[in-house]
N, C-alpha and C positions, 0 to 999 in steps of 0.2 A: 730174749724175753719170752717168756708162755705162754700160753694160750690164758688163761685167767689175769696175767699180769696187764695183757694187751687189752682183754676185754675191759678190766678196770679202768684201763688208760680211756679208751674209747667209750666208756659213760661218763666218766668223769669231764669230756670234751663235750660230749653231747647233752649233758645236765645243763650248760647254759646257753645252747640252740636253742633258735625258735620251736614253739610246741607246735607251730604249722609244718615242719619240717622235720622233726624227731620224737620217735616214743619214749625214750626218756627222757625228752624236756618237759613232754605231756606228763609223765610221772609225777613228774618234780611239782610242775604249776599246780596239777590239783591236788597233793599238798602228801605229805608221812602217812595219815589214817588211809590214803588210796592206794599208796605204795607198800604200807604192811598188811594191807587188805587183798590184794594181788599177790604178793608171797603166800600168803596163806591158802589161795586159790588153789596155785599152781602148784602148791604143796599134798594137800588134797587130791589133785588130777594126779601127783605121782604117787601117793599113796592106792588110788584107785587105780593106773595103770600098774601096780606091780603087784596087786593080787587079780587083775583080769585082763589081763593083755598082753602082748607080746614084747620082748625084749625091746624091739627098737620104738617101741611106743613110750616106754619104761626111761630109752633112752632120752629121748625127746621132752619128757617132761622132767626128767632130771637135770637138763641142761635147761629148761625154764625155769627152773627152781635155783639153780646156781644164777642163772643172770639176774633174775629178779630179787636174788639175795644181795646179791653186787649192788644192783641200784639202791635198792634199803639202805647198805651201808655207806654208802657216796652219799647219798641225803643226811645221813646221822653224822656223817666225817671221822668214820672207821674206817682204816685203810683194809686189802689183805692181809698188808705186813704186818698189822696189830691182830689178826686171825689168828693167824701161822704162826707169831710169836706167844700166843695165849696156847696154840695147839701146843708148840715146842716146849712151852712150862707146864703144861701136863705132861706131856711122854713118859714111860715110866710108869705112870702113876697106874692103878689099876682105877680102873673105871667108879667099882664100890666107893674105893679110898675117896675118890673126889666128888663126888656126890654127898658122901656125908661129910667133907669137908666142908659144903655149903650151909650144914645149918648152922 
């Protein structure tokens, strides 16, 4: 299993811990608008560490930004595998192509 697959697994266990005992059961309890309010945070902090910081800063908030996307999606009941499979039916595709294929 990989590091993202395992990660899933281990929010997905930790979503119904005690919020006295887990930051993402705290997530969970206080509710989707705290949890897509936090991605968005820490979206921002990497957008700000990759035009003023140094690479392992960059890193750091990159990998906050992939767990806290994780979380989001374990709250909504998106797996990875509906990620990776939405990535795998674009591949191919040029980037233009599917953007105007959304309107």
């Amino acid at each position: 299993m990989d590091t993202l697959q395992r990660l899933e697994q281990v929010i997905a266990e930790r979503s119904t811990a005690s919020p006295d005992t887990s930051y993402v059961a705290q997530l969970n309890a206080r509710g989707l608008p705290v949890i897509a309010r936090k991605l968005g945070e820490e979206a921002v902090e990497a957008v700000i560490a990759a035009l003023a910081s140094s690479k392992e800063e960059l890193t750091g908030e990159a990998a906050d930004v992939i767990f806290h996307l994780l979380v989001l999606l374990n709250a909504k009941g998106v797996t990875l595998a509906d990620v990776l499979a939405e990535l795998d039916r674009r591949e191919g595709t040029s980037g233009l192509e599917e953007k105007a294929a959304r309107n």
